[in-house]
C-alpha positions in Angstrom: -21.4 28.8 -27.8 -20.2 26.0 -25.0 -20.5 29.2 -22.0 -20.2 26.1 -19.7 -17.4 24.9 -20.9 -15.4 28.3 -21.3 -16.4 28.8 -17.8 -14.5 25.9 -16.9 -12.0 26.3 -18.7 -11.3 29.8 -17.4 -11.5 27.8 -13.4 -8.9 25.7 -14.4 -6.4 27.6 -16.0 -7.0 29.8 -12.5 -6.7 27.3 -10.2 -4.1 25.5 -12.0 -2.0 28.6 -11.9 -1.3 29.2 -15.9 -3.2 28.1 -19.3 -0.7 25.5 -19.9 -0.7 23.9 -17.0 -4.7 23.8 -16.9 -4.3 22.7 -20.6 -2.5 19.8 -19.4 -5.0 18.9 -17.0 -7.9 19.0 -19.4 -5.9 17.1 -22.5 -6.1 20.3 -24.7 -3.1 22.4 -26.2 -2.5 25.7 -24.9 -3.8 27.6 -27.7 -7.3 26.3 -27.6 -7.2 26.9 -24.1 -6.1 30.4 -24.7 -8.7 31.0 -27.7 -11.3 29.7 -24.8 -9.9 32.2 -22.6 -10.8 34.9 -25.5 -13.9 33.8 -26.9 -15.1 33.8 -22.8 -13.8 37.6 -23.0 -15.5 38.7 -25.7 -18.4 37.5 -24.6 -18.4 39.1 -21.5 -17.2 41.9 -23.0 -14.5 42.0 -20.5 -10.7 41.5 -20.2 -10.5 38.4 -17.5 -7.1 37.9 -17.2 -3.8 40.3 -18.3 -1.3 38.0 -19.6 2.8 38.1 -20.8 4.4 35.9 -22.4 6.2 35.1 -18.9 3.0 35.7 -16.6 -0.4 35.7 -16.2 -2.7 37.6 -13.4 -6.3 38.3 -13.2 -7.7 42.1 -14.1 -10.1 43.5 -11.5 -13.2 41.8 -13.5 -11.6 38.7 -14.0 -11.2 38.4 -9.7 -15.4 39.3 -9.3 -16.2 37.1 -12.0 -14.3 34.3 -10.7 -15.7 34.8 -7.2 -19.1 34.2 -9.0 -18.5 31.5 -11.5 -15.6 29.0 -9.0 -18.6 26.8 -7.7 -21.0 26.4 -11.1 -18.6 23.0 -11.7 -18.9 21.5 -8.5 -22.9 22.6 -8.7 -23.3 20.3 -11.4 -21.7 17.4 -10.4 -23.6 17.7 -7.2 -26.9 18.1 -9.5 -25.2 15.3 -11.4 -25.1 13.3 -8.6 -29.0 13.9 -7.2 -30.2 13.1 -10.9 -28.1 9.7 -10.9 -28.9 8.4 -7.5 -31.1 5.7 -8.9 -29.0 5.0 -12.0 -26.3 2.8 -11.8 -22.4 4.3 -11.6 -21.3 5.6 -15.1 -18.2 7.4 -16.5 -14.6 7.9 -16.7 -13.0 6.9 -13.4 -9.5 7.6 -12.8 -7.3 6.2 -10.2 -3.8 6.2 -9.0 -1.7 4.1 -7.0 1.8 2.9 -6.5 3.7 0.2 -9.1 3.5 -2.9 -6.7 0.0 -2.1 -5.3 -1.7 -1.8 -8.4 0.5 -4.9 -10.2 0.1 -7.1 -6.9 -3.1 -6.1 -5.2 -5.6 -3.6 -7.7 -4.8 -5.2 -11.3 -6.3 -9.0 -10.0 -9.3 -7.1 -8.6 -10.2 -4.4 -11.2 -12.0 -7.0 -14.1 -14.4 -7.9 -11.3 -15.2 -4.5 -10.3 -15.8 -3.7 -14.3 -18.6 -6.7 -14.5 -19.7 -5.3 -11.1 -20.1 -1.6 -13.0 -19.9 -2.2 -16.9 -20.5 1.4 -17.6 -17.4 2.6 -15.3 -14.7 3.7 -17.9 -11.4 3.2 -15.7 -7.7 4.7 -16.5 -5.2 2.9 -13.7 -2.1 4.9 -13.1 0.6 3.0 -11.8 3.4 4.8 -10.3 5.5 5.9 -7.3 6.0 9.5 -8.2 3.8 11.8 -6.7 0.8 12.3 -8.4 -1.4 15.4 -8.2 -5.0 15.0 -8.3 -6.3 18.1 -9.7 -3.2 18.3 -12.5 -3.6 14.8 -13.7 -7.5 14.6 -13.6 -7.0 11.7 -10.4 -10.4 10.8 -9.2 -9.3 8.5 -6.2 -5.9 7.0 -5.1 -4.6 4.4 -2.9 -1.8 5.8 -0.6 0.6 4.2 1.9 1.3 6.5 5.2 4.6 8.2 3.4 2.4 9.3 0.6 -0.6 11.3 2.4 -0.7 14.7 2.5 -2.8 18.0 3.9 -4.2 18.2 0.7 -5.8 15.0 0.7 -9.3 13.6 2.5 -7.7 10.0 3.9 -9.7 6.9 4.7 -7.8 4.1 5.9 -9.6 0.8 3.6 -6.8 -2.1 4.8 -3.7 -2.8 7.1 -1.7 -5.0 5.0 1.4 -6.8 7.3 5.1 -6.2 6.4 7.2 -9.8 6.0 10.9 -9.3 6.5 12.6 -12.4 4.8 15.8 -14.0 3.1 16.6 -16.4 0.7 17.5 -19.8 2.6 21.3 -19.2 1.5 21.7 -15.9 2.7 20.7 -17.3 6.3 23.1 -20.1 6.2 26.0 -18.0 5.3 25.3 -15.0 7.3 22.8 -16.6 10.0 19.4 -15.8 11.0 18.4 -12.7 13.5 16.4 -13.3 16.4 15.6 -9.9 17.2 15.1 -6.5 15.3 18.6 -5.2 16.7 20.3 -7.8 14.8 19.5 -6.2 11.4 22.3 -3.9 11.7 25.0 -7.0 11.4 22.9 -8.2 8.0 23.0 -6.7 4.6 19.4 -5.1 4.4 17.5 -4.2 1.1 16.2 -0.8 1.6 13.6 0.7 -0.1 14.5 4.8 -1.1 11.3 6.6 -1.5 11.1 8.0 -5.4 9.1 11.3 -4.6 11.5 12.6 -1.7 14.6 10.3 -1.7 13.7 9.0 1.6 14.7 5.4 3.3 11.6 3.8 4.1 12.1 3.0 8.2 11.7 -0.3 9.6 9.3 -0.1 12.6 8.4 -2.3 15.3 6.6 -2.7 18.1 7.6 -4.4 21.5 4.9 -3.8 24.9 3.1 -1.4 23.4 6.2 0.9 22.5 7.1 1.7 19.0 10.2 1.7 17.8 12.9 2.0 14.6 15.3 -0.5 13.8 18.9 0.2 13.0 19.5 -1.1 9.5 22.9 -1.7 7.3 22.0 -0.6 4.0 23.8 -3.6 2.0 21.6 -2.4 -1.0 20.0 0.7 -1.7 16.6 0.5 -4.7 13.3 2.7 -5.6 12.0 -0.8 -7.2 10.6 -3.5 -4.0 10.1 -5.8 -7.5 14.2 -5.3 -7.9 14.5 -5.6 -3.9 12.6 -9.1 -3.7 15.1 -10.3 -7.0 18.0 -9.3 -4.7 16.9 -11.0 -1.8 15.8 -13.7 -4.0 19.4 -14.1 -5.2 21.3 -14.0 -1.5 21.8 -10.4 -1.5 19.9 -9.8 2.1 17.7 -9.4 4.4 13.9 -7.5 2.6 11.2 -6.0 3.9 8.4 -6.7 1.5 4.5 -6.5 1.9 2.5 -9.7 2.5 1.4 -9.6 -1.1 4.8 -9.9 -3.0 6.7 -11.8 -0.1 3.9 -14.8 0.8 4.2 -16.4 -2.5 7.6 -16.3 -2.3 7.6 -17.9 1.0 5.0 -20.1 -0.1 7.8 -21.7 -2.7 10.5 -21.9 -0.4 12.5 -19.3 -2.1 11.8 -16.9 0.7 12.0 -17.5 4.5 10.3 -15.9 6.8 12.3 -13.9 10.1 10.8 -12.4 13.0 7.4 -14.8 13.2 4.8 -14.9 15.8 6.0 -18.3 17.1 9.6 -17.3 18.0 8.3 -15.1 20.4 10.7 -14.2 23.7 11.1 -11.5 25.8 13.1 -9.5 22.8 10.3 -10.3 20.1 9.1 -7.4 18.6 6.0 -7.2 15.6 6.5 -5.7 12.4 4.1 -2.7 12.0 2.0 -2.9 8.7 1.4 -1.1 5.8 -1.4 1.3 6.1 -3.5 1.7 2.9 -5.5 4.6 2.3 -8.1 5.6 -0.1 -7.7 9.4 -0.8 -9.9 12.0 -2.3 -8.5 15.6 -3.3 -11.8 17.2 -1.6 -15.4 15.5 0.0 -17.3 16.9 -3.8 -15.0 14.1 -5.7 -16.8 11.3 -3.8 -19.1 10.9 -6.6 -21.1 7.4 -7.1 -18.6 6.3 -8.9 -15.6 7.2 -6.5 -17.6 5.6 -4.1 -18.8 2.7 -5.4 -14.6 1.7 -6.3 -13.7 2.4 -3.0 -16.5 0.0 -1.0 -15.7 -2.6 -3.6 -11.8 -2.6 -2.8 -11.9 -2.2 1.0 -14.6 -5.2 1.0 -12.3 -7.1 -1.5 -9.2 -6.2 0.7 -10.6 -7.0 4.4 -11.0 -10.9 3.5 -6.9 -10.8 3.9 -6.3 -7.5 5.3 -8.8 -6.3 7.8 -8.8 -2.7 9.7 -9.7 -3.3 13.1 -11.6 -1.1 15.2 -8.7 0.2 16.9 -7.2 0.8 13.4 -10.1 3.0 12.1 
């Protein structure tokens, strides 16, 4: 009998809150996770949990055992983890990260990292809905400033500049701004957060103070691919990362607003786009957690650097 692996099964379906939702997050159905549930019972000779078919709670026992028992899986990894130190990173590594970022920025970089670490088994989720680490077995994930949470360990790997733009037509028929505070007489292309519904601001700086600009929504998307084909086509003025905009610019199908050499007294600076690599506690920063972050921040500070002040 697998006692190890009831164990953990009977952690999950605890912290997860109910057997299918810990089935979920192990890939099993809910009624091997129940029989797990059972089989741990009758060993112990104990009822752990009293269950309904609309709720679940723990008995008495089930609370003292799970007092005991809650740290056996992180006391293996960490055992794990002292056996492996001079053994090269192995094993299944999740990570998770929005559409663009891991289309634009993670998918060019990930078959270097995999000759780097040929036994590192990667699964890339790509998505802007919020993802849960613990639910949906996450090992790391790469975060912009409107995703982080309490629940998260956050370190900042790269500051990566915003680039507002237009296509060339659009500026000739509705001219070009000069200054932030001209956005609100220009169709914008504003970004609506998926997760929460949210407009993305636009923020500036000017002499150290920061600031949001006033914005007239001409278009409204939860896509920045569908955004930068809008702007493409006349429809405005975007806001996209350096990553999707310079090629673009690059072409000539983009210009560039708002640059470092039109700089007056009204200039004011883009702020960037923080990325952040994001743990769901200090245990998951196994070797091979660790070794994918260190190979994307060095990857990333070539373009992107943190500086000190940053950090």
């Amino acid at each position: 009998m697998d006692i190890l692996g009831l164990i953990n099964t009977f952690i999950r379906v605890i912290e997860n809150g109910s057997i299918a939702a810990a089935a979920r997050a192990q890939g099993m159905s809910p009624a091997a996770v129940s029989q797990s549930i059972t089989r741990l019972e009758t060993h112990l000779g104990v009822r752990l949990l009293s269950r309904t078919t609309r709720s679940m709670a723990l008995t008495e026992s089930g609370a003292r055992y799970f007092e005991k028992v809650r740290h056996i899986p992180h006391d293996i990894e960490l055992a794990s983890q002292a056996a492996a130190v001079a053994t090269a990173p192995q094993g299944p590594l999740c990570i998770a990260t929005t559409s663009a970022f891991g289309r634009y920025v993670l998918a060019p970089l990930l078959p270097a990292f995999k000759a780097a670490y040929p036994r590192i088994d990667m699964e890339l989720i790509c998505t802007d809905r919020r993802v849960d680490h613990r639910l949906e077995g996450v090992d790391v994930s790469l975060r912009i400033d409107a995703q982080l949470n309490e629940q998260l360990i956050a370190r900042r790997i790269a500051s990566i500049p915003f680039v507002f733009c237009a296509s060339p037509d659009y500026l000739e028929g509705a001219g070009v701004p000069t200054t932030p505070e001209d956005l609100q007489h220009h169709a914008c292309l504003v970004f609506r957060y998926p997760t929460d519904g949210r407009f993305l601001p636009w923020h500036f700086r000017r002499d150290g103070q920061r600031f949001e600009a006033r914005v007239n929504p001409g278009f409204v998307c939860d896509d920045i691919d569908t955004i930068a084909q809008i702007a493409l086509n006349g429809g405005g003025i975007a806001r996209l990362a350096s990553f999707i905009a310079q090629p673009l610019i690059d072409s000539g199908r983009l210009v560039p607003l708002f640059e470092p050499a039109s700089r007056s007294a009204t200039w004011a600076e883009s702020e960037p786009m923080q990325v952040y690599a994001c743990v769901s506690e200090r245990s998951a920063l196994n070797a091979r957690v660790r070794a994918f972050i260190e190979f994307v921040e060095h990857a990333m500070q070539t373009d992107w650097p943190v500086s000190p002040s940053e950090t």
